[in-house]
MOPAC internal coordinates of N, CA, C and O (Angstrom, degrees):
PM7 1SCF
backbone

  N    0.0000 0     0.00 0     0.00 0    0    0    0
  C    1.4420 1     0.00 0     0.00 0    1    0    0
  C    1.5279 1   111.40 1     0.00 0    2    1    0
  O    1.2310 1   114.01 1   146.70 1    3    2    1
  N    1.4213 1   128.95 1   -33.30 1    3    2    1
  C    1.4405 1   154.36 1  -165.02 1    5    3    2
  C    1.4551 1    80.76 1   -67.56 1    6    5    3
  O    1.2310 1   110.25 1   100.75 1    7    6    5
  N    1.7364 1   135.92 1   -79.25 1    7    6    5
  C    1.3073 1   137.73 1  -143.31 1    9    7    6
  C    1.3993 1   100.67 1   -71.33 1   10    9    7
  O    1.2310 1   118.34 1   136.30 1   11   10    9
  N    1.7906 1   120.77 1   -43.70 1   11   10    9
  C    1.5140 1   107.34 1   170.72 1   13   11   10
  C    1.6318 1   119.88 1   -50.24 1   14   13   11
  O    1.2310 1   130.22 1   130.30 1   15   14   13
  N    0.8315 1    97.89 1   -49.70 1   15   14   13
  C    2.2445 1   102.12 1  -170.45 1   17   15   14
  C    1.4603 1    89.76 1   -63.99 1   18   17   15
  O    1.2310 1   106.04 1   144.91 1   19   18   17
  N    1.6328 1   143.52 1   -35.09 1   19   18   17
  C    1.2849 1   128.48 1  -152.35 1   21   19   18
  C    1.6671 1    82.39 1   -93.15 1   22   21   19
  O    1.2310 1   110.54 1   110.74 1   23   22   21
  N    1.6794 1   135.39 1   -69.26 1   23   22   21
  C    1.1051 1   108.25 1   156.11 1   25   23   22
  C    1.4430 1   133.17 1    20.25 1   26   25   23
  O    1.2310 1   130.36 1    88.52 1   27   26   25
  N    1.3160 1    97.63 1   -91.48 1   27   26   25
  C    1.7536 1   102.80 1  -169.73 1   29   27   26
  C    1.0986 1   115.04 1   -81.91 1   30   29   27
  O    1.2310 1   118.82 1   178.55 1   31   30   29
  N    1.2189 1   119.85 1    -1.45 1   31   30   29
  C    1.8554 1   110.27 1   169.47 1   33   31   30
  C    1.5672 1    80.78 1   -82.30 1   34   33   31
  O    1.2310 1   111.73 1   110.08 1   35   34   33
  N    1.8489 1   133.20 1   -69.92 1   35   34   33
  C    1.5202 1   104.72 1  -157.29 1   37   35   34
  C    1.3882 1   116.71 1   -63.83 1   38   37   35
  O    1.2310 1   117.00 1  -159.51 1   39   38   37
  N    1.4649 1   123.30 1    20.49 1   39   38   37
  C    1.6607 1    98.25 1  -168.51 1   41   39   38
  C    2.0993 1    80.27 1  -116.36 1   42   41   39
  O    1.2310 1   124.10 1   158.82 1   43   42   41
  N    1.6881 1   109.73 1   -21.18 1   43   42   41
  C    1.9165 1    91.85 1   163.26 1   45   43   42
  C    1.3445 1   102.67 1   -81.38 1   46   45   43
  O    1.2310 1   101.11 1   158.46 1   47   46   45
  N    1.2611 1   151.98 1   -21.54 1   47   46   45
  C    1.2814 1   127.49 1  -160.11 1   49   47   46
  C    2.0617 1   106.54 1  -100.98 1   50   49   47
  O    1.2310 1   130.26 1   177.66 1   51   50   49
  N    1.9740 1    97.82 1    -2.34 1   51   50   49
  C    1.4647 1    87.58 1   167.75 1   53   51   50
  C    1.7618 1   103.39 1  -102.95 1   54   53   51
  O    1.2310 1   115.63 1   156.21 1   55   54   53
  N    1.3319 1   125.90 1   -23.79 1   55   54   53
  C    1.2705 1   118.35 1   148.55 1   57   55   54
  C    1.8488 1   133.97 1   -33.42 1   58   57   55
  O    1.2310 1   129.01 1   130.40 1   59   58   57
  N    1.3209 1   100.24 1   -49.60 1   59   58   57
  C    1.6919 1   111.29 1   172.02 1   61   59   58
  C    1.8097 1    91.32 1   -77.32 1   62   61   59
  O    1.2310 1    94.78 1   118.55 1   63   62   61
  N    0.7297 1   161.54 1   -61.45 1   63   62   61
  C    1.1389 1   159.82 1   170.92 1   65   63   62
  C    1.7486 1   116.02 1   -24.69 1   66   65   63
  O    1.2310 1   133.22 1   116.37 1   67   66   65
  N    1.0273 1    92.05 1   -63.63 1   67   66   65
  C    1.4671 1   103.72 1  -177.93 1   69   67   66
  C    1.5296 1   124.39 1   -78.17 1   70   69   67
  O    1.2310 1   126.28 1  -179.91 1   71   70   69
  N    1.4486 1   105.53 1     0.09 1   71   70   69
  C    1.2057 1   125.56 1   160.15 1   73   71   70
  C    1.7311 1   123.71 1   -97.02 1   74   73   71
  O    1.2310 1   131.85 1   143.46 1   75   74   73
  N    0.8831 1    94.73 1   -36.54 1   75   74   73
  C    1.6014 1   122.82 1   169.74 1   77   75   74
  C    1.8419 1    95.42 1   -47.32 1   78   77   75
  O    1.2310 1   134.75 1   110.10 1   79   78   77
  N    1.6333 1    89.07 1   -69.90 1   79   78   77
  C    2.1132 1    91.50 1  -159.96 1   81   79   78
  C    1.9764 1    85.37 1   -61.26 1   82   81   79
  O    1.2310 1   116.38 1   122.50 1   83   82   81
  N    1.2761 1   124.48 1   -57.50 1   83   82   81
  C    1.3657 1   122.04 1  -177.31 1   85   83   82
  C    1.5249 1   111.54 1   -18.15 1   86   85   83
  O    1.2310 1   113.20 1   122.63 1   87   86   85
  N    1.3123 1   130.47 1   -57.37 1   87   86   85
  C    1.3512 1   134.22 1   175.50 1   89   87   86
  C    1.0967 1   119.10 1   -54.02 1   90   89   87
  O    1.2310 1   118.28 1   132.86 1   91   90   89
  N    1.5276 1   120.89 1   -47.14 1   91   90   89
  C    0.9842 1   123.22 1  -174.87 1   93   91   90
  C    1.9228 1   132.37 1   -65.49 1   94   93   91
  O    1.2310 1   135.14 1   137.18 1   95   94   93
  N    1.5954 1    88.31 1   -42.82 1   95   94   93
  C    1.7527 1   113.26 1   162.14 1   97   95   94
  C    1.5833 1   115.13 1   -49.99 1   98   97   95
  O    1.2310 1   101.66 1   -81.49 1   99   98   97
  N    1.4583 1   151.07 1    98.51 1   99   98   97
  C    1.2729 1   158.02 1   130.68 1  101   99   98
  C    0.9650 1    91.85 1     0.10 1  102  101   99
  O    1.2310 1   111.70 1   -55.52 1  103  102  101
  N    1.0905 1   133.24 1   124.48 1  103  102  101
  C    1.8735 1   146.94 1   123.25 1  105  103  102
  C    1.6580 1   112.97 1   -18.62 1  106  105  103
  O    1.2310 1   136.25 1   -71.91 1  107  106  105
  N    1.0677 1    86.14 1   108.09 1  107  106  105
  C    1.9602 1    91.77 1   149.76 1  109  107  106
  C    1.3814 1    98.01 1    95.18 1  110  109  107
  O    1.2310 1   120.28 1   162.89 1  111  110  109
  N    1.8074 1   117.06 1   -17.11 1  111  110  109
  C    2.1108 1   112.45 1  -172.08 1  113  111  110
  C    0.9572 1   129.56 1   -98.60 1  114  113  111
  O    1.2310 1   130.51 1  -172.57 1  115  114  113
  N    1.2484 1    97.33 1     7.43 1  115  114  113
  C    1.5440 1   120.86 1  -169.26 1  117  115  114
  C    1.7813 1   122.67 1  -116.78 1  118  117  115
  O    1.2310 1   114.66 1   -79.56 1  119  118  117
  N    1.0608 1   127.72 1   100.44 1  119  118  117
  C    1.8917 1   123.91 1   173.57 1  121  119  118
  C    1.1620 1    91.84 1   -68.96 1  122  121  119
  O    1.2310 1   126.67 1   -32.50 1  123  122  121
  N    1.7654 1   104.78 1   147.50 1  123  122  121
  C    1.2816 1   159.46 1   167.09 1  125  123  122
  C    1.8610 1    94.74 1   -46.41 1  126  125  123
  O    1.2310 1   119.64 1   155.55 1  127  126  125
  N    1.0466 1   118.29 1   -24.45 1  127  126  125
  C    1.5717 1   135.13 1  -175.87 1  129  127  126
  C    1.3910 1   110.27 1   -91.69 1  130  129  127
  O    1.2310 1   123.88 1   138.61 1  131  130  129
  N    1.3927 1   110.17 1   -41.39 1  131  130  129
  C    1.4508 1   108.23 1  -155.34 1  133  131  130
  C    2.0751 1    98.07 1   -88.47 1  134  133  131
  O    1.2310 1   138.64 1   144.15 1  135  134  133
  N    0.9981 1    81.47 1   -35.85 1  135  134  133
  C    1.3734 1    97.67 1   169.45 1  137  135  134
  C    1.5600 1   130.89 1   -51.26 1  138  137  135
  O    1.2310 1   123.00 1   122.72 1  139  138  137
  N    0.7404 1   111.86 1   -57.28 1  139  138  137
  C    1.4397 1   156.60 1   175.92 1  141  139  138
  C    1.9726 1    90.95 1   -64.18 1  142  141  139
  O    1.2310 1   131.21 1   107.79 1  143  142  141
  N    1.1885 1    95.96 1   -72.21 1  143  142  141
  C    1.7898 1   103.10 1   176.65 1  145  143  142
  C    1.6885 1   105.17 1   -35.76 1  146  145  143
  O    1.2310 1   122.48 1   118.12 1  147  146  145
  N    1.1992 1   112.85 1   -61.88 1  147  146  145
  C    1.3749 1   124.74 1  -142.46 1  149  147  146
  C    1.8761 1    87.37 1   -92.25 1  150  149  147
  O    1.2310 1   111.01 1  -175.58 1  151  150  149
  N    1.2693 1   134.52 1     4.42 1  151  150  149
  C    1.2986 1   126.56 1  -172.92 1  153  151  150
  C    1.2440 1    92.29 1  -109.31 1  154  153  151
  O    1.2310 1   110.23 1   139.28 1  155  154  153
  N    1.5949 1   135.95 1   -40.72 1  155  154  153
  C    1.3886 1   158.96 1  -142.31 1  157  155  154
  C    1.8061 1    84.02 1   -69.10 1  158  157  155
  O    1.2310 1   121.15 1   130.69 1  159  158  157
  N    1.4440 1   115.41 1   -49.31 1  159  158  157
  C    1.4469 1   108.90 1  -178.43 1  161  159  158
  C    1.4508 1   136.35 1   -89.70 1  162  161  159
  O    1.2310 1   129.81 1  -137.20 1  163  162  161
  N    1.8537 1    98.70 1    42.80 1  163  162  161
  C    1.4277 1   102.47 1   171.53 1  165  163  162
  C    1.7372 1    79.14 1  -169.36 1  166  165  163
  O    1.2310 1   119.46 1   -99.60 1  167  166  165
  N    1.2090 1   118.64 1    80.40 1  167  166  165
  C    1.2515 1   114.11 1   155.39 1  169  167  166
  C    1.3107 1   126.48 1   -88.23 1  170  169  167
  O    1.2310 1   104.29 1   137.74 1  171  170  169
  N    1.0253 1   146.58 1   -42.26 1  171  170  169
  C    1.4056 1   159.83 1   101.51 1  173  171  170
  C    1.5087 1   102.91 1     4.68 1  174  173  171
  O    1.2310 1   111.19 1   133.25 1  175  174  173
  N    1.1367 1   134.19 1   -46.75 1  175  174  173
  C    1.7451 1   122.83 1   177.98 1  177  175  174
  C    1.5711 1   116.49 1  -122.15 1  178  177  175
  O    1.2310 1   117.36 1   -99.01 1  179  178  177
  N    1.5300 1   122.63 1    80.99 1  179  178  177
  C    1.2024 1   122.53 1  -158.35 1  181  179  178
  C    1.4711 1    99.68 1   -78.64 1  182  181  179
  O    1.2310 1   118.09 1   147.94 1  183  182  181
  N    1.6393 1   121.25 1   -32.06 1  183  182  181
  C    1.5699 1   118.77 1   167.54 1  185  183  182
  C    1.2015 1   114.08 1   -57.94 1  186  185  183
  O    1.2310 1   105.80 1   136.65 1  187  186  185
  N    1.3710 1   143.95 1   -43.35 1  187  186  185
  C    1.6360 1   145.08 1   177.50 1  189  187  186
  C    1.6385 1    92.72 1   -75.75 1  190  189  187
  O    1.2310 1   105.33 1   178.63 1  191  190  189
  N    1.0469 1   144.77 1    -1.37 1  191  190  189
  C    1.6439 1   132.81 1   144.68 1  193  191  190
  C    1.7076 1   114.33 1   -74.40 1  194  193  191
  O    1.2310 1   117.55 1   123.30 1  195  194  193
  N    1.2375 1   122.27 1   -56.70 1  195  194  193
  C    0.9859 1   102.77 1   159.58 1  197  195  194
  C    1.3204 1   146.80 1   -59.55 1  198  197  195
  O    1.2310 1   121.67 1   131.00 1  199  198  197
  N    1.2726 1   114.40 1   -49.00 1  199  198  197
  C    1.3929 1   119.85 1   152.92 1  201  199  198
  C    1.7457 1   126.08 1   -34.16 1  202  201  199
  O    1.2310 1   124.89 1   162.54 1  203  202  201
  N    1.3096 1   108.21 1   -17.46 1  203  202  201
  C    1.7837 1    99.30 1  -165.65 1  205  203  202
  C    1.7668 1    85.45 1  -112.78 1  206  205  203
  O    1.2310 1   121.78 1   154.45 1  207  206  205
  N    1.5816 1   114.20 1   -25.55 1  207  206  205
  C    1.5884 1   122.48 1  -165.10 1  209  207  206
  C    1.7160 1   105.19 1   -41.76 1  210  209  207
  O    1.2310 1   114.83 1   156.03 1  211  210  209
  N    1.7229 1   127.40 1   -23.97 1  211  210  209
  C    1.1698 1   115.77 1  -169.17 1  213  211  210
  C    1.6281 1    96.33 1   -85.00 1  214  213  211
  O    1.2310 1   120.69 1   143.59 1  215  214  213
  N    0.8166 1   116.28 1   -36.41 1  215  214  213
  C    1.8064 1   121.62 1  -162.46 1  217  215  214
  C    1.9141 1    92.41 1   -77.01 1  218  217  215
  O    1.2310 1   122.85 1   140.03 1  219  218  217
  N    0.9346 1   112.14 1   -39.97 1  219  218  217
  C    1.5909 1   116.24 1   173.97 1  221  219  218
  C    1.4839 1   106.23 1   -59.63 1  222  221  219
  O    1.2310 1   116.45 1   127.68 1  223  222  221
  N    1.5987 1   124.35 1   -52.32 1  223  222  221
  C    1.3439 1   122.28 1  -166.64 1  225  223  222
  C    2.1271 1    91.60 1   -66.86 1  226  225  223
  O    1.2310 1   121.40 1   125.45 1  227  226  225
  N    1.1928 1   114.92 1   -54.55 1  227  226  225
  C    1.4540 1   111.74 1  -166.80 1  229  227  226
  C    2.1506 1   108.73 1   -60.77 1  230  229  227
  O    1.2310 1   126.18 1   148.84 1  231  230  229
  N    1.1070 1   105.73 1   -31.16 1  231  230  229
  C    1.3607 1   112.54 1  -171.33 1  233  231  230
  C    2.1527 1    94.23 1   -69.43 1  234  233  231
  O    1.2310 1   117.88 1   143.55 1  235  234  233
  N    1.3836 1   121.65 1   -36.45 1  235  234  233
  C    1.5432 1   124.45 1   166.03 1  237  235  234
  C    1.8256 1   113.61 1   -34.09 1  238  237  235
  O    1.2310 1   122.86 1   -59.13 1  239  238  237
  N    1.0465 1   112.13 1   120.87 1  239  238  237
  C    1.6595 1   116.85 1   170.86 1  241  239  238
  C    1.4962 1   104.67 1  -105.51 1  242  241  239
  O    1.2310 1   121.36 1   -61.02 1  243  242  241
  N    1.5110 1   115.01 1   118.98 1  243  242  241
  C    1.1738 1   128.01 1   163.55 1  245  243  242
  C    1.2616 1   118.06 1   -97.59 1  246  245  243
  O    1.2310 1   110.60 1   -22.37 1  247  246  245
  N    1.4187 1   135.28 1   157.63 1  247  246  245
  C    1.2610 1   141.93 1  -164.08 1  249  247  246
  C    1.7571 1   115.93 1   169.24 1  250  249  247
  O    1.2310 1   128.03 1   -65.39 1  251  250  249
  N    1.3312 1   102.14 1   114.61 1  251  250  249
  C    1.6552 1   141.83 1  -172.09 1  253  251  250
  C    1.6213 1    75.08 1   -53.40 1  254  253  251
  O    1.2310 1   121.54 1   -30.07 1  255  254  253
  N    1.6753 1   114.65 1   149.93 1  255  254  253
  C    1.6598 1   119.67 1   168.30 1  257  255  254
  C    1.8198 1    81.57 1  -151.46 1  258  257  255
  O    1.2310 1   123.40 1   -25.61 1  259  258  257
  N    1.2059 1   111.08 1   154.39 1  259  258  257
  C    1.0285 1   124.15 1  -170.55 1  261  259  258
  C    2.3624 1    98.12 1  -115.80 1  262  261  259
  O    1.2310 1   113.56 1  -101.30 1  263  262  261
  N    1.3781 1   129.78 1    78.70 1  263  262  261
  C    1.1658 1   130.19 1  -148.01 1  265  263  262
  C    1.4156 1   114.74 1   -66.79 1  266  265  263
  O    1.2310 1   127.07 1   175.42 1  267  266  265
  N    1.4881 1   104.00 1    -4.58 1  267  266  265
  C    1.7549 1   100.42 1   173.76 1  269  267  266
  C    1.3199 1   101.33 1   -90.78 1  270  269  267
  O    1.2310 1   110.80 1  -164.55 1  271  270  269
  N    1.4057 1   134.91 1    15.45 1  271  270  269
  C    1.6433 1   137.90 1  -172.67 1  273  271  270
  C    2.1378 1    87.31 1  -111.61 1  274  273  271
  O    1.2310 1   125.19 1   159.18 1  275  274  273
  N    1.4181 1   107.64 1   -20.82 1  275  274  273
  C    1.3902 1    90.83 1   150.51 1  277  275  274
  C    1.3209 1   150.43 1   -75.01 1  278  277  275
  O    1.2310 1   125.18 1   160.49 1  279  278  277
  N    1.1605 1   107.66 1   -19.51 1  279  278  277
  C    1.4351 1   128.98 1   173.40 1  281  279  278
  C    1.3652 1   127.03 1   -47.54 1  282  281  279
  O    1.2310 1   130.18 1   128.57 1  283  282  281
  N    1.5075 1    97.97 1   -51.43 1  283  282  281
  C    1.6952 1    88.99 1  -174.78 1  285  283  282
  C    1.3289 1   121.56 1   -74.50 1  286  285  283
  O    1.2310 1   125.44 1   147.74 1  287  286  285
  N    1.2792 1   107.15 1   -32.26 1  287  286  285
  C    1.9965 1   119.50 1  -175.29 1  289  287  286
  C    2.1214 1    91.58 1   -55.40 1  290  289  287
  O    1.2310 1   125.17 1   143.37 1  291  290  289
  N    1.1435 1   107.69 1   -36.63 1  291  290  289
  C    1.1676 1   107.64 1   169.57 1  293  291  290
  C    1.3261 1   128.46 1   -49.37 1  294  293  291
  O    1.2310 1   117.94 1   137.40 1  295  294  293
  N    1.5151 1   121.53 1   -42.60 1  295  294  293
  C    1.5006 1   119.13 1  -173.59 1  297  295  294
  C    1.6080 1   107.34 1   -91.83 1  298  297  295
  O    1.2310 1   124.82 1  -177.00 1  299  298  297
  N    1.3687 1   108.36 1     3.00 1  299  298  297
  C    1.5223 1   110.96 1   161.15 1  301  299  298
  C    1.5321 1   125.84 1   -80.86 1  302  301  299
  O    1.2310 1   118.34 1   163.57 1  303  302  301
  N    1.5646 1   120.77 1   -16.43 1  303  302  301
  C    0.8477 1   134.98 1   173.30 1  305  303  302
  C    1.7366 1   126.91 1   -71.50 1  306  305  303
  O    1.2310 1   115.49 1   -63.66 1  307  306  305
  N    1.8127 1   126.16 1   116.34 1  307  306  305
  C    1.0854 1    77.19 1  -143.11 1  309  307  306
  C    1.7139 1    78.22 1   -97.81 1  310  309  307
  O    1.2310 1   116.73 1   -40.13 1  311  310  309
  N    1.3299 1   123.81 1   139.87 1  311  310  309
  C    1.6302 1   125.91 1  -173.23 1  313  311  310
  C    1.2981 1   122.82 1   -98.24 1  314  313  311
  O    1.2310 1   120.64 1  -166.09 1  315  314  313
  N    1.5688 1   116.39 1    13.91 1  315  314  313
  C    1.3452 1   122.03 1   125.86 1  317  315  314
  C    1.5947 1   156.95 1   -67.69 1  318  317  315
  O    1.2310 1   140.14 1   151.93 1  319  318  317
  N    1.0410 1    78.53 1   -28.07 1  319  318  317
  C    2.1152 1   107.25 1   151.81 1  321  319  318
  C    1.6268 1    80.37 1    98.02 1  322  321  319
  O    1.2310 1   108.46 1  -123.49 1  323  322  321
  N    1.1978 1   139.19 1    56.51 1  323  322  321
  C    1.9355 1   110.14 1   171.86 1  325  323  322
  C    1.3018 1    92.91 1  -123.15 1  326  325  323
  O    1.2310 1   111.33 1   168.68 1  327  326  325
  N    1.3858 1   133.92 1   -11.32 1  327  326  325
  C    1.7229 1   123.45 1   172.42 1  329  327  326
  C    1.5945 1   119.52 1    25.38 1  330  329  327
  O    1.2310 1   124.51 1  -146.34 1  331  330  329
  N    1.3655 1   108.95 1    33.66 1  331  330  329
  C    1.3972 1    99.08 1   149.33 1  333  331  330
  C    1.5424 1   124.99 1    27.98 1  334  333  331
  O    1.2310 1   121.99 1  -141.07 1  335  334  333
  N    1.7078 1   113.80 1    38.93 1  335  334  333
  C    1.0408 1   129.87 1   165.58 1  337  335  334
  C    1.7347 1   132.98 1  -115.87 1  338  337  335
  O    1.2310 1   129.62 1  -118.45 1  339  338  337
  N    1.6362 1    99.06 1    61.55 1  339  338  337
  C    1.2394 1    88.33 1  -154.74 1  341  339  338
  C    1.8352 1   129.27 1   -84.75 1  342  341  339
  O    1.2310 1   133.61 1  -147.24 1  343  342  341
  N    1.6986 1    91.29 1    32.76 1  343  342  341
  C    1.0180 1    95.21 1  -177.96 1  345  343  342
  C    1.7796 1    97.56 1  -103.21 1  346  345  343
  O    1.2310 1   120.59 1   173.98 1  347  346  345
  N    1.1998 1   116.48 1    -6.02 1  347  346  345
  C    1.2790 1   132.89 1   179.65 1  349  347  346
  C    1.5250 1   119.88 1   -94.37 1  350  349  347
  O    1.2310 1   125.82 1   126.53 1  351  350  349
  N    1.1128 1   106.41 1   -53.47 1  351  350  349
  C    1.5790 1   125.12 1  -166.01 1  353  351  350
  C    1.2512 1    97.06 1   -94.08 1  354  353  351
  O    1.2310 1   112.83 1   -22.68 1  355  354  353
  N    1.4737 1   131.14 1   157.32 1  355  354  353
  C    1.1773 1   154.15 1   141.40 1  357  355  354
  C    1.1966 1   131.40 1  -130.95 1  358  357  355
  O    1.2310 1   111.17 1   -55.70 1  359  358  357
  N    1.2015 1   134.22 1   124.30 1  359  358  357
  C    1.7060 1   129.49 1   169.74 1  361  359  358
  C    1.2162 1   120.92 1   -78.36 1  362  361  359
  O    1.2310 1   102.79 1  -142.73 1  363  362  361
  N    1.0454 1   149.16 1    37.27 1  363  362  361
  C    1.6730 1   123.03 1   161.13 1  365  363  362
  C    1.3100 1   149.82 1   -43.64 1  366  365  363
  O    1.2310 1   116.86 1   -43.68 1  367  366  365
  N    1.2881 1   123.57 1   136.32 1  367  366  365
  C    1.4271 1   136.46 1  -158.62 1  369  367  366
  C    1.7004 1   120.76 1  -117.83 1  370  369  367
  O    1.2310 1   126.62 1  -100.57 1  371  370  369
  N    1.3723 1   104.88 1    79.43 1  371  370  369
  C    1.4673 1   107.71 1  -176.19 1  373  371  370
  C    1.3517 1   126.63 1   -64.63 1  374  373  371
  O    1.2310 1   115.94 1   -96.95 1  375  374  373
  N    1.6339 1   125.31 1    83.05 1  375  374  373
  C    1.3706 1   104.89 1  -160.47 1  377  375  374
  C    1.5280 1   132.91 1  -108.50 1  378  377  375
  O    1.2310 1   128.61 1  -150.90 1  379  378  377
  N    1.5930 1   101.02 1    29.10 1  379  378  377
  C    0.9980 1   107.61 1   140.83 1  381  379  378
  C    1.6252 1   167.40 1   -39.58 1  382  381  379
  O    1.2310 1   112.26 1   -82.01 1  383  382  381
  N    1.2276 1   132.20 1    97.99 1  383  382  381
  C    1.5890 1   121.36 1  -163.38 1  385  383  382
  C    0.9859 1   111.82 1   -50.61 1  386  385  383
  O    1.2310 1   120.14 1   -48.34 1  387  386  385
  N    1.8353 1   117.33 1   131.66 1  387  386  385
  C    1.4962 1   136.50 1  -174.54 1  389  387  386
  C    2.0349 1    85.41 1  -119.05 1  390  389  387
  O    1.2310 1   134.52 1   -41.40 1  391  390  389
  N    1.3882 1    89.52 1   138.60 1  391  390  389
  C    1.2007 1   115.67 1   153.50 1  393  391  390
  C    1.5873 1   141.10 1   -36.14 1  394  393  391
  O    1.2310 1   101.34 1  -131.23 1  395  394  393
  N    0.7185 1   151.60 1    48.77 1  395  394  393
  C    1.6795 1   149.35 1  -128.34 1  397  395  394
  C    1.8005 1   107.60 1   -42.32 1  398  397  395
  O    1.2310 1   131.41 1   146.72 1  399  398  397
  N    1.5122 1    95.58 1   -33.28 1  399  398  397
  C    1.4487 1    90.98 1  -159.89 1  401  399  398
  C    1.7395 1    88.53 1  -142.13 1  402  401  399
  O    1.2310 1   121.82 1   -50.35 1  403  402  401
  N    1.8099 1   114.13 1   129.65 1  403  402  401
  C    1.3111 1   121.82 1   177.84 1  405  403  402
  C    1.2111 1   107.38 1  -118.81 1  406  405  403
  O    1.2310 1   118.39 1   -69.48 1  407  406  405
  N    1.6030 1   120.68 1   110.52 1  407  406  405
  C    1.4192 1   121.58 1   166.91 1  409  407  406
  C    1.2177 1   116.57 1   -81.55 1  410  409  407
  O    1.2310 1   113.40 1    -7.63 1  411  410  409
  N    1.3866 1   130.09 1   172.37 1  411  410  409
  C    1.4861 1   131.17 1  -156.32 1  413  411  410
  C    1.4169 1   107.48 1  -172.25 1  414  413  411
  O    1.2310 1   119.73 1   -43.82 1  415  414  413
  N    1.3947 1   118.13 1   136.18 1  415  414  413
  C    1.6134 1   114.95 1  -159.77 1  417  415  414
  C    1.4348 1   100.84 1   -90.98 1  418  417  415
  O    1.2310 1   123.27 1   157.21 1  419  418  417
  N    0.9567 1   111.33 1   -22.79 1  419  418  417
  C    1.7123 1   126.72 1  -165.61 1  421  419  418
  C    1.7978 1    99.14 1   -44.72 1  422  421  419
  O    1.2310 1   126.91 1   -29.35 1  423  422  421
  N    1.2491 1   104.32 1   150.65 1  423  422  421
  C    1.5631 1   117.46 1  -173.00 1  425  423  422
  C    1.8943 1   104.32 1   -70.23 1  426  425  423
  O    1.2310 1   125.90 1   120.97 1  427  426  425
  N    1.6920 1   106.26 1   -59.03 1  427  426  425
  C    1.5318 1   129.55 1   161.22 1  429  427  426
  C    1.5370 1   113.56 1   -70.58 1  430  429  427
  O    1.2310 1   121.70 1    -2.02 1  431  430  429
  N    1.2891 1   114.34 1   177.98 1  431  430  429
  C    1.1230 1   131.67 1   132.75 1  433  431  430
  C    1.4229 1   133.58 1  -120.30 1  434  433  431
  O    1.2310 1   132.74 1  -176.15 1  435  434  433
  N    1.1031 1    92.99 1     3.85 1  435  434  433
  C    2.0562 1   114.46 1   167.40 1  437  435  434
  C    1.4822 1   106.87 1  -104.63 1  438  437  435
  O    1.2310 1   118.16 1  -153.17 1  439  438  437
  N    1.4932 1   121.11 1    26.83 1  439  438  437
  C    1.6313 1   120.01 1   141.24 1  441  439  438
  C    1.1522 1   132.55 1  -100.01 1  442  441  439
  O    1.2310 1   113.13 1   -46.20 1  443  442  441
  N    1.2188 1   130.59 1   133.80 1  443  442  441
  C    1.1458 1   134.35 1  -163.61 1  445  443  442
  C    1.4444 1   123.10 1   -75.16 1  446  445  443
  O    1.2310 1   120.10 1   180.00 1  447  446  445

């Protein structure tokens, strides 16, 4: 009978809780992720989540981006991977027949 009544006080006092951080969270600035992120590190102390949730919302940096100013850094990228570095890059082509499948007597395969 003890674990039911203790039960339902923690499942009202994580209800008032979870209403509590609810107020506190801005509408609409927040992902389902980020949220979620920043709760993930007090599972065990859902009151020290709320409690720290204001200093968490002010420690957040927001900032206006204008997304067609993403674009161009984009067409510099080259997203074929060959970067025209051929003092860097090399292609080689081993075309030799490999085996499909290599058995090995060894006990490991993390011995050397």
């Amino acid at each position: 009978m003890e674990n039911q009544s203790a039960r339902a006080i923690e499942t009202q006092t994580i209800q008032g809780l979870s209403i509590e951080f609810a107020e506190l969270v801005p509408a609409n600035q927040f992902t389902a992720a980020e949220i979620q992120s920043y709760l993930l590190g007090f599972k065990d102390k859902p009151d020290v989540a709320v409690q720290r949730a204001a200093k968490w919302l002010q420690d957040v940096i927001y900032a206006d981006m204008n997304l067609d100013d993403c674009i161009e850094g984009k067409q510099y990228h080259d997203v074929v991977g060959g970067y025209q570095r051929l003092d860097v890059f090399q292609l080689q082509v081993n075309r030799s027949r490999k085996d499909p499948v290599l058995f090995k007597e060894e006990e490991s395969c993390f011995q050397d």
